[in-house]
Backbone as CSV, one residue per row, in Angstrom:
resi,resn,N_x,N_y,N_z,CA_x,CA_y,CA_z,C_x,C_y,C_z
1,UNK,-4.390,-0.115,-24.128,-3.342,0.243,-23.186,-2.462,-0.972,-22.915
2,UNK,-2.998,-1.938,-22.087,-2.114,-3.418,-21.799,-2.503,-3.868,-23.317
3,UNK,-2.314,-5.201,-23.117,-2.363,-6.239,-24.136,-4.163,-7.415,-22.945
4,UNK,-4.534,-6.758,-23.596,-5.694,-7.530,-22.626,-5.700,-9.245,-22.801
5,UNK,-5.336,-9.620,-23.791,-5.932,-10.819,-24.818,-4.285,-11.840,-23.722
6,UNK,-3.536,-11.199,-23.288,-2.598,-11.462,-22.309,-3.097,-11.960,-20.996
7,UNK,-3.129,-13.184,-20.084,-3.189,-13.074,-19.348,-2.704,-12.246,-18.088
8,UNK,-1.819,-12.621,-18.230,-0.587,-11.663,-17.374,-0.396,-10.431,-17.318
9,UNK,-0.790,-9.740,-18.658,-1.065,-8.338,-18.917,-2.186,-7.605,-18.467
10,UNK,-3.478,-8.674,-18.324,-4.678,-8.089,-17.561,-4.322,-8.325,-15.876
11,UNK,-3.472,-9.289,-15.469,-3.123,-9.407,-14.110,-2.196,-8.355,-14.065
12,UNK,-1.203,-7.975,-14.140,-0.875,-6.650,-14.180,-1.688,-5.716,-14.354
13,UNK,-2.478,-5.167,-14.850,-3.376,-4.368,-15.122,-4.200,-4.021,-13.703
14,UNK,-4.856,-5.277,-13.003,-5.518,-5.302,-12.249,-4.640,-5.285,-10.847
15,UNK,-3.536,-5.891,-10.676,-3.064,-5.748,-9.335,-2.290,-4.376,-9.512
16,UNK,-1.950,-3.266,-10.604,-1.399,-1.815,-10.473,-2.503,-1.120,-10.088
17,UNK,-3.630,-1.546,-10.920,-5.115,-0.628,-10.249,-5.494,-0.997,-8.676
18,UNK,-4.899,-2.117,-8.559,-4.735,-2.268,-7.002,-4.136,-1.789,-5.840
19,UNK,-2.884,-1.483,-6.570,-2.261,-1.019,-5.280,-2.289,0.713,-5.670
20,UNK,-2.574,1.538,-6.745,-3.244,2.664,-6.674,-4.233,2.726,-5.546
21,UNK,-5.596,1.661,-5.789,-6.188,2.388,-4.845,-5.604,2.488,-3.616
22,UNK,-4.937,1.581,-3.126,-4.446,1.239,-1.831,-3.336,2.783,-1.633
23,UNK,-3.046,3.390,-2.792,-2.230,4.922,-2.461,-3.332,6.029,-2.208
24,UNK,-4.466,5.944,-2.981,-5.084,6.627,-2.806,-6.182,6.736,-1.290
25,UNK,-5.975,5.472,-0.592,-6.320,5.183,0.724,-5.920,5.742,1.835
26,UNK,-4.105,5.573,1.209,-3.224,6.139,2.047,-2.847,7.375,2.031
27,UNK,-3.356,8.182,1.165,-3.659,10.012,1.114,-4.493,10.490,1.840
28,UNK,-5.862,9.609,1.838,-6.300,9.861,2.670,-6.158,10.006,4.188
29,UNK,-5.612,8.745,4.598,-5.157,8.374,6.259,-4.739,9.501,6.475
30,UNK,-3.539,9.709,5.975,-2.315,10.335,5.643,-2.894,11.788,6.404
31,UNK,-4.151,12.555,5.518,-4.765,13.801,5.717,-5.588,13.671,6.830
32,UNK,-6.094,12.623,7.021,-6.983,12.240,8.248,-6.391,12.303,9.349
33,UNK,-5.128,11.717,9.521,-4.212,11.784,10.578,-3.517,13.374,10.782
34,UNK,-3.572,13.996,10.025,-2.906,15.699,10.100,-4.620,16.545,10.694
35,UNK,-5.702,15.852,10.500,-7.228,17.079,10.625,-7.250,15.974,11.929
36,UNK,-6.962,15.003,12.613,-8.279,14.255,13.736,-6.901,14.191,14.819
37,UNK,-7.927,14.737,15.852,-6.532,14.243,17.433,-6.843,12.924,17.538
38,UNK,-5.303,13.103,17.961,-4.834,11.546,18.544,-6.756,11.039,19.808
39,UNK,-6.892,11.640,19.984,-7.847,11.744,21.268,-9.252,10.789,20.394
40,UNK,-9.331,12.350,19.113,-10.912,11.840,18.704,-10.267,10.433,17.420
41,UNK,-9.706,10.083,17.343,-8.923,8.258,16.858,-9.565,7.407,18.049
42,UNK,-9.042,7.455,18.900,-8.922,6.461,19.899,-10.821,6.250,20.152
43,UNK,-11.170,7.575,20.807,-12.460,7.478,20.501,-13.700,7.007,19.688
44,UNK,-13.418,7.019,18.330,-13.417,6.263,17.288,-12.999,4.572,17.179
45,UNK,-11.964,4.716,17.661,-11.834,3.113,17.590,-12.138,2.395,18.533
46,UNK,-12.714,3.361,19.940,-13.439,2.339,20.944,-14.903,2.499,20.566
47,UNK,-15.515,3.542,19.790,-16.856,3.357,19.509,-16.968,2.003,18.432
48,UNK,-15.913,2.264,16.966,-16.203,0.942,16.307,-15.932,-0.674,16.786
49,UNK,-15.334,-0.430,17.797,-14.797,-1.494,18.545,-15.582,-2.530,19.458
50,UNK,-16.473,-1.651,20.360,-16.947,-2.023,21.058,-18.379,-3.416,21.176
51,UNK,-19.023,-3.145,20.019,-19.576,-4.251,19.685,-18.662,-5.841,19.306
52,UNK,-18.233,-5.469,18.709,-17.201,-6.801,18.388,-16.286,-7.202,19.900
53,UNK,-15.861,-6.415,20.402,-15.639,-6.790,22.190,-16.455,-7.131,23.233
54,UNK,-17.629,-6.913,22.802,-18.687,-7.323,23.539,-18.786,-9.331,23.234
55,UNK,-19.185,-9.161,22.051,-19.087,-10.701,21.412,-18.268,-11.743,21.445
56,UNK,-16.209,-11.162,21.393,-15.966,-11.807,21.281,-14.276,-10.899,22.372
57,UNK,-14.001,-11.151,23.647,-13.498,-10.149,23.891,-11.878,-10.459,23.737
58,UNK,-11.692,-11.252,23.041,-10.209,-11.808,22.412,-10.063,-11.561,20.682
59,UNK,-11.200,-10.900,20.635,-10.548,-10.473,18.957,-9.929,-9.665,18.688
60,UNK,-8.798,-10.865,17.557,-7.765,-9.903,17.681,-7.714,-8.643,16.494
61,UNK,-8.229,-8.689,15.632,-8.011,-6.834,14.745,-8.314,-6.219,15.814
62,UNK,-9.642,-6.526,16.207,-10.299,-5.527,17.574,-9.217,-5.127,18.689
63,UNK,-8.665,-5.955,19.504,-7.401,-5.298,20.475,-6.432,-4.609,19.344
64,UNK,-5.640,-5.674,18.532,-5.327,-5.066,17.685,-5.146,-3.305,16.848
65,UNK,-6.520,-2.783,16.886,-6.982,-1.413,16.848,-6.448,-0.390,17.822
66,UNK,-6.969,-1.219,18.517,-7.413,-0.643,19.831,-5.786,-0.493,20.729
67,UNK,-5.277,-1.094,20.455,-3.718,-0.763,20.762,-3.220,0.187,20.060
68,UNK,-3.189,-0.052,18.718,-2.923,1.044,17.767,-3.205,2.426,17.945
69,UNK,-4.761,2.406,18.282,-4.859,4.089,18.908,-4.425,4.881,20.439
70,UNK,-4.527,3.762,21.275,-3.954,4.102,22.109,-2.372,4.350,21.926
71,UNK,-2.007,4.338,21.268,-0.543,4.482,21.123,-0.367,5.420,20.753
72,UNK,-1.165,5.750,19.703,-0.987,7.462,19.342,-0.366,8.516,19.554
73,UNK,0.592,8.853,19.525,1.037,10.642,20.147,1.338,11.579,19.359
74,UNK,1.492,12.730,19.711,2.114,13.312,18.701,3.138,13.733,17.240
75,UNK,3.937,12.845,18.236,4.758,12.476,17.358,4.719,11.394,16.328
76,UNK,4.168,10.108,16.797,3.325,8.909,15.737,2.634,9.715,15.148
77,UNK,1.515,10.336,15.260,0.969,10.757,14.169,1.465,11.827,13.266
78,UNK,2.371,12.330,13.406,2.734,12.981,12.558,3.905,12.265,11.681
79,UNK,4.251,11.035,12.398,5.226,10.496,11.464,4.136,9.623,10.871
80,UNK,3.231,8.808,11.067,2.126,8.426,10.654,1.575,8.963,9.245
81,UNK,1.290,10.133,9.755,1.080,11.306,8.143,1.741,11.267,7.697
82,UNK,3.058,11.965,7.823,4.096,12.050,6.642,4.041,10.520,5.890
83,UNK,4.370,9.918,6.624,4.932,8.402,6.307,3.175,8.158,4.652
84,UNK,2.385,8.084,5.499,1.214,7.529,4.255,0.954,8.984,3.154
85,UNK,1.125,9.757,3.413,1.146,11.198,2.152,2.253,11.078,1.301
86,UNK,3.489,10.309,1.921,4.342,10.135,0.766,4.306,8.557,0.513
87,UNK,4.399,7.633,0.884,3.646,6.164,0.294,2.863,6.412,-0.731
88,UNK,1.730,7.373,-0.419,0.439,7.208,-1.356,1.152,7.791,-2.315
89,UNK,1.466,8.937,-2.069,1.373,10.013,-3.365,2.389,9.480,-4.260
90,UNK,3.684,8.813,-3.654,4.650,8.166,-4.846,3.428,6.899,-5.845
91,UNK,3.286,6.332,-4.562,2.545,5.162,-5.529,1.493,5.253,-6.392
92,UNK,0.598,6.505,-6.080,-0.273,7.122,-6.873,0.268,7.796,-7.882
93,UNK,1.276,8.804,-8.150,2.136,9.453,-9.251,2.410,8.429,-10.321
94,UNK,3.499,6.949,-9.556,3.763,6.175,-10.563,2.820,5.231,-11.359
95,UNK,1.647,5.376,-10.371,0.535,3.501,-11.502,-0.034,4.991,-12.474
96,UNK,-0.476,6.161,-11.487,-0.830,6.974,-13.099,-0.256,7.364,-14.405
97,UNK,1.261,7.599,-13.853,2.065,7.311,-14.489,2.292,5.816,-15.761
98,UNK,2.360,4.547,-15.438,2.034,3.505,-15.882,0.439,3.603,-16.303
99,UNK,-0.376,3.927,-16.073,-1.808,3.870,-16.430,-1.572,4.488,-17.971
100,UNK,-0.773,5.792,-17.899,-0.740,6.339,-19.335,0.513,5.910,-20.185
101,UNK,1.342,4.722,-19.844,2.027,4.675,-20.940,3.466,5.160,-20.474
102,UNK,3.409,5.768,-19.863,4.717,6.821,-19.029,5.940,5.796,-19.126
103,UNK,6.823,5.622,-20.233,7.946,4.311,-19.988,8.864,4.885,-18.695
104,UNK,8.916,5.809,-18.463,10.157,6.464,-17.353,9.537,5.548,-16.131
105,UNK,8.207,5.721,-16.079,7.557,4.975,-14.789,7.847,3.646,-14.213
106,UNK,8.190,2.764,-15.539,8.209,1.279,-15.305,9.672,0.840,-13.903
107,UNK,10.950,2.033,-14.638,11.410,1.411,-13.659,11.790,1.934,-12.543
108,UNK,11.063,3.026,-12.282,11.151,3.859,-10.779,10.459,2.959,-9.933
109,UNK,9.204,2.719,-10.519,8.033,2.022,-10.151,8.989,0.575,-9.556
110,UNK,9.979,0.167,-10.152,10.463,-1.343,-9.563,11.720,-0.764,-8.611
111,UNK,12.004,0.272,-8.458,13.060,0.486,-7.656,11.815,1.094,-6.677
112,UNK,11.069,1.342,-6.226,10.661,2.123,-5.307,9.461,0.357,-4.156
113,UNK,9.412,0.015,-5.259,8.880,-1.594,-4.675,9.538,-2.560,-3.947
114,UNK,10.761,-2.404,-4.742,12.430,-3.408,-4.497,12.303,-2.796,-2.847
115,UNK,12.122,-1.123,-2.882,12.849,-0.635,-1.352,11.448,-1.214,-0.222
116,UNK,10.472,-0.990,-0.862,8.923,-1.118,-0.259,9.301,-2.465,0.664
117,UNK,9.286,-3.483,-0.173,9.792,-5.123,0.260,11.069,-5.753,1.024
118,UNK,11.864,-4.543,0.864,13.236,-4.579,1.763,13.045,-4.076,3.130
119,UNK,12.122,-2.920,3.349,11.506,-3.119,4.374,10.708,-3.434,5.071
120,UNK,9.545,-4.348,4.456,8.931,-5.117,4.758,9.282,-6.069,5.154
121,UNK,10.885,-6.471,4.693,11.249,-7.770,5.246,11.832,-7.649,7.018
122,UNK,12.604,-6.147,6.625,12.979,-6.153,7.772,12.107,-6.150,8.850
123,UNK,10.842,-5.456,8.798,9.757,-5.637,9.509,9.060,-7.260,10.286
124,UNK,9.123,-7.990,8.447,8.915,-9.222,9.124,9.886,-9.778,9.818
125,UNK,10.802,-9.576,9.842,11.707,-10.428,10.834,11.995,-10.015,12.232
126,UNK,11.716,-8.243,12.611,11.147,-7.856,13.971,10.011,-8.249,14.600
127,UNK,8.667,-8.896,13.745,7.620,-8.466,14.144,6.475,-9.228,13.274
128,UNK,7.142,-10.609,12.980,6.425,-11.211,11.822,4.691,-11.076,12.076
129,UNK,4.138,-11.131,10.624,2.756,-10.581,10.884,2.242,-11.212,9.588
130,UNK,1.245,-11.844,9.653,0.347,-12.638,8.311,-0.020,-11.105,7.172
131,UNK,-0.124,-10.550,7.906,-0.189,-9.214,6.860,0.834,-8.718,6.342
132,UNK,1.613,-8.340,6.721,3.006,-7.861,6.331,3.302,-8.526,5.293
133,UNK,3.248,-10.103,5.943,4.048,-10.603,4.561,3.017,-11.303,3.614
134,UNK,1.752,-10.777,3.663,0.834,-10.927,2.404,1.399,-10.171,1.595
135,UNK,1.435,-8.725,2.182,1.340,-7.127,1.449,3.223,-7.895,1.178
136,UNK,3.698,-8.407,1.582,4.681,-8.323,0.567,5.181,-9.383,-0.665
137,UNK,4.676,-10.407,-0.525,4.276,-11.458,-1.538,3.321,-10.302,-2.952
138,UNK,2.419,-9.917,-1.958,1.905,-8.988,-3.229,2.673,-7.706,-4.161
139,UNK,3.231,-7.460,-2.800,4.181,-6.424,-4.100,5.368,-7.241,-5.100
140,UNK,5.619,-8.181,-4.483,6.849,-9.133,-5.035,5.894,-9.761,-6.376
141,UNK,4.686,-10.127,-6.181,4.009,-10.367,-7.807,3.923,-9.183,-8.601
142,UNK,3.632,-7.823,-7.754,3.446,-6.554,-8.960,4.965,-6.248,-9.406
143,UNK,6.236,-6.652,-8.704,8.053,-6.292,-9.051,7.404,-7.480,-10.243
144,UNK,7.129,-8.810,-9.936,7.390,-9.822,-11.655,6.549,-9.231,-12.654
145,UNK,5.079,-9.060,-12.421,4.378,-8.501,-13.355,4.500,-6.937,-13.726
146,UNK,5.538,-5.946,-13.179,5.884,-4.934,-13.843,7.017,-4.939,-14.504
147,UNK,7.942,-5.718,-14.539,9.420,-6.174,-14.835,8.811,-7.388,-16.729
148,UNK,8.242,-7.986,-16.574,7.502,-8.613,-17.632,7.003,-7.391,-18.529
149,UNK,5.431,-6.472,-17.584,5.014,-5.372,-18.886,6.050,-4.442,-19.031
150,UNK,6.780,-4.255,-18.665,8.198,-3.183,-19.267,8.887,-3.567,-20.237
151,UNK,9.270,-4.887,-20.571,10.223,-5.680,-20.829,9.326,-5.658,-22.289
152,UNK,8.146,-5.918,-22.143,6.998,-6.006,-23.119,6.604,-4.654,-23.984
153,UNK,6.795,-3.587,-22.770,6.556,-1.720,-23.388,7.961,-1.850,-24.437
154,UNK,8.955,-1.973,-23.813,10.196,-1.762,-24.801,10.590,-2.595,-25.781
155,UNK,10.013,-3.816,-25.717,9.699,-4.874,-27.030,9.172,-3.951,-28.167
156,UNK,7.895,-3.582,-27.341,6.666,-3.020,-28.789,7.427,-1.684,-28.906
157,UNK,8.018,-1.456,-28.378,8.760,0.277,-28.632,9.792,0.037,-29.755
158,UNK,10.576,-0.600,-29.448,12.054,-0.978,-30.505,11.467,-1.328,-31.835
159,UNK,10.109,-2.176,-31.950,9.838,-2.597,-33.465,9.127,-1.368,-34.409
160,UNK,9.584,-1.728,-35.317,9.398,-0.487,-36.538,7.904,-0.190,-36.912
């Protein structure tokens, strides 16, 4: 499928199987958030919560969470859902897509990343966050390393 014997081609390889799963995560949420009330979330995140607040009562994922569900309403979660059922399912369509070879994929797949990271930026600059702009350094390596194996699909395509 890649060029394994490639470095770069197995790093591609491995960070597209990456952020698949990370779509296929987000199908889930996605459905999780349409079947669970806002109510039984919150509940949930003060049961997983609560040990780690006991220990340490400034940790921050833990408030972190725990803000998050309390915030909850109706309306968040349903933009919540929508929002990760279509994240996932594009990003899941296109690496399967790329998984088989699919050349149409390569460059939807970089226009739909380009937009991913454009708002990520805008995000970071409302609301800067060590995560945010991991998750976007990381997609900005899968835009070089899918822009390289494309460049590479249509190399080996053109020769006779």
């Amino acid at each position: 499928m890649f060029h394994p014997t490639d470095r770069l081609g197995r790093l591609f390889e491995v960070t597209i199987i990456a952020k698949g799963l990370t779509g296929v995560v987000e199908l889930i949420g996605g459905v999780l958030l349409l079947l669970v009330s806002p109510s039984m979330i919150d509940h949930w995140v003060v049961a997983l919560t609560r040990a780690e607040l006991s220990e340490d009562p400034s940790d921050f994922v833990a408030r972190y969470l725990l803000r998050t569900a309390d915030g909850l309403t109706g309306h968040a979660v349903l933009f919540g859902a929508a929002y990760l059922l279509a994240h996932g399912a594009v990003k899941v369509v296109l690496i399967v897509a790329i998984l088989l070879n699919k050349q149409w994929a390569y460059p939807w797949m970089l226009v739909v990343l380009v937009v991913f990271v454009v708002y990520q930026l805008y995000r970071i600059m409302l609301s800067p966050s060590a995560g945010m702009i991991a998750l976007t350094a990381f997609d900005l390596l899968i835009i070089a390393l899918t822009w390289r194996e494309w460049r590479h699909r249509r190399r080996q395509a053109a020769q006779p």
